[in-house]
Structures are given as C-alpha cells and as structure tokens.
N, CA, C and O atoms as a GROMACS GRO file, in nm:
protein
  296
    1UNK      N    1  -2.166   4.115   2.258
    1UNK     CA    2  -2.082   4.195   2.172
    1UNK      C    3  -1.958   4.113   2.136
    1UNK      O    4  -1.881   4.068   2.221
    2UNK      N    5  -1.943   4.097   2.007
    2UNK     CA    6  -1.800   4.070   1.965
    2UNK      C    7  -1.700   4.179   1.957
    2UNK      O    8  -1.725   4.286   1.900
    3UNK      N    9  -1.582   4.152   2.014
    3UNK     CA   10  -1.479   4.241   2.007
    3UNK      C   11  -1.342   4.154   1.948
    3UNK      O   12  -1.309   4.036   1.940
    4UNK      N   13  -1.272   4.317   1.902
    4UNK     CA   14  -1.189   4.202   1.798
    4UNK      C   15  -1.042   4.283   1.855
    4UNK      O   16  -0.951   4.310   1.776
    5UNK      N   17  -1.034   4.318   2.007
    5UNK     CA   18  -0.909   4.361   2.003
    5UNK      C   19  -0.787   4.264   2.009
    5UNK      O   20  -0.671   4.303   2.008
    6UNK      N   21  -0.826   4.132   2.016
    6UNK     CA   22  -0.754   4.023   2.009
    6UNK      C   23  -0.649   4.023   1.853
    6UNK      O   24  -0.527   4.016   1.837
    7UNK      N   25  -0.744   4.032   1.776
    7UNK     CA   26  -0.684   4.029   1.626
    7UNK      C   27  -0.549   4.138   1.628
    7UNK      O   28  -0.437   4.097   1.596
    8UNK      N   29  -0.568   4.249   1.660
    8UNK     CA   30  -0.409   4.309   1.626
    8UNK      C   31  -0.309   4.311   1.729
    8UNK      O   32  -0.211   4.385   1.724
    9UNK      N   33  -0.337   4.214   1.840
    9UNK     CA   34  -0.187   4.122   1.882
    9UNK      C   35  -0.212   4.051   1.830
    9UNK      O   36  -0.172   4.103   1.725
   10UNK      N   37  -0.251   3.955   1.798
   10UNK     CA   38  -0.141   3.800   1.705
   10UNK      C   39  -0.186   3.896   1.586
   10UNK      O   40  -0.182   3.813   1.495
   11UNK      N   41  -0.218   3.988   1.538
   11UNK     CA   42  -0.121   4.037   1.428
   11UNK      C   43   0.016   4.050   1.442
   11UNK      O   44   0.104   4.007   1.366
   12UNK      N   45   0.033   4.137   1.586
   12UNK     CA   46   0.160   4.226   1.595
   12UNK      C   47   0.276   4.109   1.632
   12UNK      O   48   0.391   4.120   1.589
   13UNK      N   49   0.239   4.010   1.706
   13UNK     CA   50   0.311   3.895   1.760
   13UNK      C   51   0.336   3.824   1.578
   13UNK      O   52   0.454   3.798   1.556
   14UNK      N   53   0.244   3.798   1.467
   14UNK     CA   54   0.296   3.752   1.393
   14UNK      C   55   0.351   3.830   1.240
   14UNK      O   56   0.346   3.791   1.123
   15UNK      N   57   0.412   3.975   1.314
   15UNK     CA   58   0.471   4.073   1.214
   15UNK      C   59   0.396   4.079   1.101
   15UNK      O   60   0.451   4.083   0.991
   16UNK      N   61   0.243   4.080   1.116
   16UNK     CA   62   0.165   4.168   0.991
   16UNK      C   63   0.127   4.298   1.046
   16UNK      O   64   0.059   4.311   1.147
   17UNK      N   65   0.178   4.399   0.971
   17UNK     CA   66   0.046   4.508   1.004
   17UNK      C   67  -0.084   4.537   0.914
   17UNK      O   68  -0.131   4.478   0.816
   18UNK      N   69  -0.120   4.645   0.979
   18UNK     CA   70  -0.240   4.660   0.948
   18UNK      C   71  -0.208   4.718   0.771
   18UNK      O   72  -0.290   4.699   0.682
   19UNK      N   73  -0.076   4.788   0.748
   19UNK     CA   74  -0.063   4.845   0.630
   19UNK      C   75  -0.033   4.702   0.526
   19UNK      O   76  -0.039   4.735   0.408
   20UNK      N   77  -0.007   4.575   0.542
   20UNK     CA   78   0.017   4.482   0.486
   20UNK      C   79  -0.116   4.421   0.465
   20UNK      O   80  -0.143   4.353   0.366
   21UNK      N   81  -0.185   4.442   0.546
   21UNK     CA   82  -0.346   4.390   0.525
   21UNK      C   83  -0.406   4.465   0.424
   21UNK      O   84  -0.464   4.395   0.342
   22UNK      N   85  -0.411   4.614   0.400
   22UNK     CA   86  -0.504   4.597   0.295
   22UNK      C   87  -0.360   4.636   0.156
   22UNK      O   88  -0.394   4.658   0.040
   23UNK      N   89  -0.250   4.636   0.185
   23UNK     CA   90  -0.146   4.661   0.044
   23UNK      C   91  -0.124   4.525   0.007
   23UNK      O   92  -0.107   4.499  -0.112
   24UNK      N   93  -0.124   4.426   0.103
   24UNK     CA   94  -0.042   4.313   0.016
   24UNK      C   95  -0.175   4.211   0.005
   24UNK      O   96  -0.192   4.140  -0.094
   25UNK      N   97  -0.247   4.212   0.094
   25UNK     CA   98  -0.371   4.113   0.166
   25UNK      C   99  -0.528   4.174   0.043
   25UNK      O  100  -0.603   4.085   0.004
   26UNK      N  101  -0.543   4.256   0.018
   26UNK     CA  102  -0.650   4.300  -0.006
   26UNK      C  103  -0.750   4.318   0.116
   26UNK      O  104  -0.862   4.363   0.093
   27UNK      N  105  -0.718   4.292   0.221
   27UNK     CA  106  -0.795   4.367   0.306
   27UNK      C  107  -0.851   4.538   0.309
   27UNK      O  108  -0.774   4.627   0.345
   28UNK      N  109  -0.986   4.565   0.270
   28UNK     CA  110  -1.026   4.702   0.289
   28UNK      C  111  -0.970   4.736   0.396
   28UNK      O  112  -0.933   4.672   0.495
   29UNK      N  113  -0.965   4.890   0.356
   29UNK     CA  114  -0.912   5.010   0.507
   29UNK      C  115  -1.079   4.992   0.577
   29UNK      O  116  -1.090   4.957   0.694
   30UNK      N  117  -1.153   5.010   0.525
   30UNK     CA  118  -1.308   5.039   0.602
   30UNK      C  119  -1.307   4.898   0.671
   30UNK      O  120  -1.338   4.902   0.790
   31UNK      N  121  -1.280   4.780   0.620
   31UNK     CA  122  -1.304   4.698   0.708
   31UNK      C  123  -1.193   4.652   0.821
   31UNK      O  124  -1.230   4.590   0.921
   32UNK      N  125  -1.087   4.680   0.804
   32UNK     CA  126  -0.984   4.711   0.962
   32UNK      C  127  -1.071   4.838   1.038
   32UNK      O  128  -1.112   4.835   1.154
   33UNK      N  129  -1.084   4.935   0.955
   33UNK     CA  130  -1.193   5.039   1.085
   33UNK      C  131  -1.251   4.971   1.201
   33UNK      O  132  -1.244   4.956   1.323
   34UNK      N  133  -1.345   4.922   1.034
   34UNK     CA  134  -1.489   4.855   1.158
   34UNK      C  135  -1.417   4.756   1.210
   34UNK      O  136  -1.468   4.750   1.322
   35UNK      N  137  -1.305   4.645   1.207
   35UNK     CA  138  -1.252   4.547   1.318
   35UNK      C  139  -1.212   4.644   1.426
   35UNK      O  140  -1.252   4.606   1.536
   36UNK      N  141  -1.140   4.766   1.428
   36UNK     CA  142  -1.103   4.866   1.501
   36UNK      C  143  -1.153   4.916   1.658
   36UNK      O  144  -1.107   4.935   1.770
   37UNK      N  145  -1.298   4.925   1.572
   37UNK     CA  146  -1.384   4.957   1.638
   37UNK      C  147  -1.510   4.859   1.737
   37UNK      O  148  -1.600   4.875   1.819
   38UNK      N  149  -1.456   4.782   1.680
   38UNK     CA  150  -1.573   4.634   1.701
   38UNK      C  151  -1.712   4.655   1.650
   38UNK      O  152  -1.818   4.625   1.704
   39UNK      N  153  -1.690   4.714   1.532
   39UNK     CA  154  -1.893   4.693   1.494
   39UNK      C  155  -1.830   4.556   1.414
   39UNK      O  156  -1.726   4.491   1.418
   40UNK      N  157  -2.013   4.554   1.308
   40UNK     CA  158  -1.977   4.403   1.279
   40UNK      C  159  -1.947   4.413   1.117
   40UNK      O  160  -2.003   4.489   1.037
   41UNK      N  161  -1.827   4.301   1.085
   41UNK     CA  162  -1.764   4.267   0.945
   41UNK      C  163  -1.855   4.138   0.916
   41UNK      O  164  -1.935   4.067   0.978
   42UNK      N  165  -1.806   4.145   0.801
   42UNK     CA  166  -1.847   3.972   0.730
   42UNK      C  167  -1.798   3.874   0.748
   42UNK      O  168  -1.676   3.881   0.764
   43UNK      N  169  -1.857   3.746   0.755
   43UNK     CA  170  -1.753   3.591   0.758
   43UNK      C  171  -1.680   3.631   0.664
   43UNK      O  172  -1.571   3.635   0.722
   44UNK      N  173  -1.662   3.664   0.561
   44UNK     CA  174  -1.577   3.669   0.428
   44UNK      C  175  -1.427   3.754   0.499
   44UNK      O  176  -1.314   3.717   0.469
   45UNK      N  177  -1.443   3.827   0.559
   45UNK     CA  178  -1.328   3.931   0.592
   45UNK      C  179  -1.264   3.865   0.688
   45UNK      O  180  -1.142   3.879   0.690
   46UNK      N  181  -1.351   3.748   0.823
   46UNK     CA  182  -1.265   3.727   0.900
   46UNK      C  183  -1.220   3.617   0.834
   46UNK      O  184  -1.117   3.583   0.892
   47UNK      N  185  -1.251   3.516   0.709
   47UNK     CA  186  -1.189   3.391   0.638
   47UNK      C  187  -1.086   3.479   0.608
   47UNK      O  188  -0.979   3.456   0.664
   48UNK      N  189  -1.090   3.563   0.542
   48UNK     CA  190  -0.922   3.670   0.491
   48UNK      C  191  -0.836   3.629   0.593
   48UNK      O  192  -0.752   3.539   0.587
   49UNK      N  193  -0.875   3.737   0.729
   49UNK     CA  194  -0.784   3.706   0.802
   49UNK      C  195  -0.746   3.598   0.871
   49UNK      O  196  -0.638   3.587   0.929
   50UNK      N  197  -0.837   3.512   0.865
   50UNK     CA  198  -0.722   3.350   0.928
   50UNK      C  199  -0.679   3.300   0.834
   50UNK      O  200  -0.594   3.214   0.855
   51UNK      N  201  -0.710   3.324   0.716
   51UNK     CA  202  -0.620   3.297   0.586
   51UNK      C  203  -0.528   3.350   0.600
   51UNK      O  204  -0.446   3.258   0.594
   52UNK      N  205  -0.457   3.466   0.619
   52UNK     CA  206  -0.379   3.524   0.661
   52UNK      C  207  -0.266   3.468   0.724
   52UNK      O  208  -0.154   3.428   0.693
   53UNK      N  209  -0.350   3.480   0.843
   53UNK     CA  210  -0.257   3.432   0.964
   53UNK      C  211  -0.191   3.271   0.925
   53UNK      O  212  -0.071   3.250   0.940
   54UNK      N  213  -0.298   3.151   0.868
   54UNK     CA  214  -0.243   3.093   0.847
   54UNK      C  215  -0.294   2.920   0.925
   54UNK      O  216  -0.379   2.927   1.013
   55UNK      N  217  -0.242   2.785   0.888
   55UNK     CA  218  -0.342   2.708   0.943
   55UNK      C  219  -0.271   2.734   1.156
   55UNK      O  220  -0.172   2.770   1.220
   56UNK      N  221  -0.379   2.693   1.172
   56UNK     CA  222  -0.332   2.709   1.350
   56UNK      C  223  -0.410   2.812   1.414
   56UNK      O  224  -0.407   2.837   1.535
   57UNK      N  225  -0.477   2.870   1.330
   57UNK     CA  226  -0.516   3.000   1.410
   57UNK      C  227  -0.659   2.987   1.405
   57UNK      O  228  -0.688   2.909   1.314
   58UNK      N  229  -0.814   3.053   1.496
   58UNK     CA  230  -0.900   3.006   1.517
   58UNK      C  231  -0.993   3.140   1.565
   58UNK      O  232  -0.941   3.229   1.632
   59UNK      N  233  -1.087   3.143   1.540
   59UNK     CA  234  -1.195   3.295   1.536
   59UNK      C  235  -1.155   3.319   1.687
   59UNK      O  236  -1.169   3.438   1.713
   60UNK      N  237  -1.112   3.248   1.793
   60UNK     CA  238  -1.089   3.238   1.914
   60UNK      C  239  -0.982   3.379   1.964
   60UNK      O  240  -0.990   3.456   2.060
   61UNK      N  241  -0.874   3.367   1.840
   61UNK     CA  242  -0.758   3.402   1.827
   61UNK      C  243  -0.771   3.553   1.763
   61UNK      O  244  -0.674   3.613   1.718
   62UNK      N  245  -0.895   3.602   1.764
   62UNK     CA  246  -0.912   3.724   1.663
   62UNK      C  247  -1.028   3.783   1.698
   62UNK      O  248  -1.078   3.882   1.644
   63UNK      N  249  -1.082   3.704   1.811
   63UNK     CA  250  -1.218   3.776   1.820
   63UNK      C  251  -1.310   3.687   2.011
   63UNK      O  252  -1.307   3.568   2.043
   64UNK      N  253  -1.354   3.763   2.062
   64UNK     CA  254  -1.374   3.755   2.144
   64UNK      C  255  -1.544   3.821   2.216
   64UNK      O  256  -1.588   3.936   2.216
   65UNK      N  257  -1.597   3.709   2.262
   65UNK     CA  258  -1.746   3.762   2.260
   65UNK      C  259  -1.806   3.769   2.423
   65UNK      O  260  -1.819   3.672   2.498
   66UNK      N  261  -1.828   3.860   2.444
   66UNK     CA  262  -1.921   3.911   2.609
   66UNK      C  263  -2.062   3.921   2.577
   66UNK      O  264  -2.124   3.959   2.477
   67UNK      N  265  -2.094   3.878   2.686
   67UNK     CA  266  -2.277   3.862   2.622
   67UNK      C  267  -2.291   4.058   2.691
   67UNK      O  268  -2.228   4.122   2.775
   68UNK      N  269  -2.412   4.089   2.595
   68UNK     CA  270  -2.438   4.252   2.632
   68UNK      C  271  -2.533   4.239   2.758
   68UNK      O  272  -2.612   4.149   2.788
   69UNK      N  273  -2.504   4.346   2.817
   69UNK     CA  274  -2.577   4.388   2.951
   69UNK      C  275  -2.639   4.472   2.937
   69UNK      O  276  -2.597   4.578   2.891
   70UNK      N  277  -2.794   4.445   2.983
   70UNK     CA  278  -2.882   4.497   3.003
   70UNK      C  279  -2.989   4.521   2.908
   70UNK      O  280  -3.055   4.623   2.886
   71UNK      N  281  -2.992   4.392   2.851
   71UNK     CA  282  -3.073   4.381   2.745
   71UNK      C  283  -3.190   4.245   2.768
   71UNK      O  284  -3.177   4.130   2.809
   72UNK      N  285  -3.301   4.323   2.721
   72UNK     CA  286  -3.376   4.200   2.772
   72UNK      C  287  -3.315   4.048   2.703
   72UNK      O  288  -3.202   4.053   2.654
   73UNK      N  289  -3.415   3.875   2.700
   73UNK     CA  290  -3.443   3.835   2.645
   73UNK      C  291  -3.600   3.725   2.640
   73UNK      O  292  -3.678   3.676   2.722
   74UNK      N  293  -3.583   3.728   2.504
   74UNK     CA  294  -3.748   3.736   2.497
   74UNK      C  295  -3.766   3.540   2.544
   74UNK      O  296  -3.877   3.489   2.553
   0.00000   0.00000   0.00000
C-alpha cells in the first residue's frame, strides 16, 4: 500500500495548503481526497505536486509504501 500521509506535512512545513492546491495549483479537490485517503492517483498528479513543492523534493517526501499483509504471492 502506498500512503501519502507524508505529503501534507512538507505541505504544512512548506506553507501550501490544501486550498492553494487546487485555487492557485490546479490541483483537483477529488484528487487531494483520494491523496487523503490513500487510494491510488496518477503519475501526472504526483509530477503536480513535486512541481509544486519544487526542485529538492522526491516521491520519498510525499508518499510512503508498506508491502500489504496477508496477501498471497504467486
């Protein structure tokens, strides 16, 4: 599972909010949801947001992955 609760601290650490993302950014409201929530967005939405943020910053910095439990593999 990717989770993206990473992304809104170094939002909050780099004074964007979420209302600047989709008013000034063009970031969709549906797609902060789904970051919200951790289902899954597009490469296109997370290029937005490290565009955003700016050079220095890294999918590392916005998103964070646990392998799922209890799932086979084949």
């Amino acid at each position: 599972m990717i989770k993206f609760d990473k992304l809104f601290q170094t939002l909050k650490e780099n004074g964007i909010s979420q209302y600047s993302l989709y008013t000034h950014y063009g970031v969709s409201r549906s797609q902060i949801q789904r970051l919200k929530t951790n289902q899954s967005v597009t490469t296109h939405t997370l290029d937005m947001i490290l565009n955003i943020l700016g050079e220095g910053f890294s999918l590392n910095d916005i998103a964070e992955f646990s392998p799922d439990t209890g799932q086979e593999k084949d």
